[in-house]
C-alpha positions as CSV (number, residue, x, y, z in Angstrom):
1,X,94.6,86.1,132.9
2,X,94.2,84.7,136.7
3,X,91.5,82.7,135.7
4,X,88.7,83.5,138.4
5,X,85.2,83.6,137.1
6,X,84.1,86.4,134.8
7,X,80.3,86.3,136.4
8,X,80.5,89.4,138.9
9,X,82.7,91.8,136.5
10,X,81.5,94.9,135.1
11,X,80.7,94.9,131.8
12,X,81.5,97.6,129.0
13,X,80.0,98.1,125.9
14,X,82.6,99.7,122.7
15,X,83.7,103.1,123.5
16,X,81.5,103.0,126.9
17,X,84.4,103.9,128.8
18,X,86.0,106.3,126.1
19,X,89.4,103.8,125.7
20,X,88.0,100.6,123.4
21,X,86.1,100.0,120.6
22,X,85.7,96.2,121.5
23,X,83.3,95.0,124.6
24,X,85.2,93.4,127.3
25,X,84.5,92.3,130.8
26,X,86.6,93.5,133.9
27,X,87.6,90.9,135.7
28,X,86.6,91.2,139.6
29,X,90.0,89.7,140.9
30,X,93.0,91.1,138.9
31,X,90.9,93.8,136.9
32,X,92.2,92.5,133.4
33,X,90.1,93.5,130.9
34,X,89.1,90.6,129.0
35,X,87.4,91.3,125.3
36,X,83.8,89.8,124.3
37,X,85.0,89.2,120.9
38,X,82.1,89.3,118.7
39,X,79.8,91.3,121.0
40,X,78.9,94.6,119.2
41,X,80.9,94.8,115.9
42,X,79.6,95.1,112.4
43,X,78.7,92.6,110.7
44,X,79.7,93.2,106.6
């Protein structure tokens, strides 16, 4: 959402933190959670 670089955010795997079922990156700068689409799903 604001942009900043992704490189220091943490980084949660589906369901690690309970809320999700996609991946997604925290952004360091406004906290947005910003989904790795593609990163831990099924592949039928």
């Amino acid at each position: 959402m604001c942009q900043a670089s992704l490189a220091r955010g943490e980084r949660y795997l589906p369901y690690e933190d309970g809320s999700t079922p996609y991946a997604y990156i925290s952004c360091p700068s406004c906290g947005h959670e910003n989904i790795r689409y593609g990163f831990g799903e099924d592949d039928d």
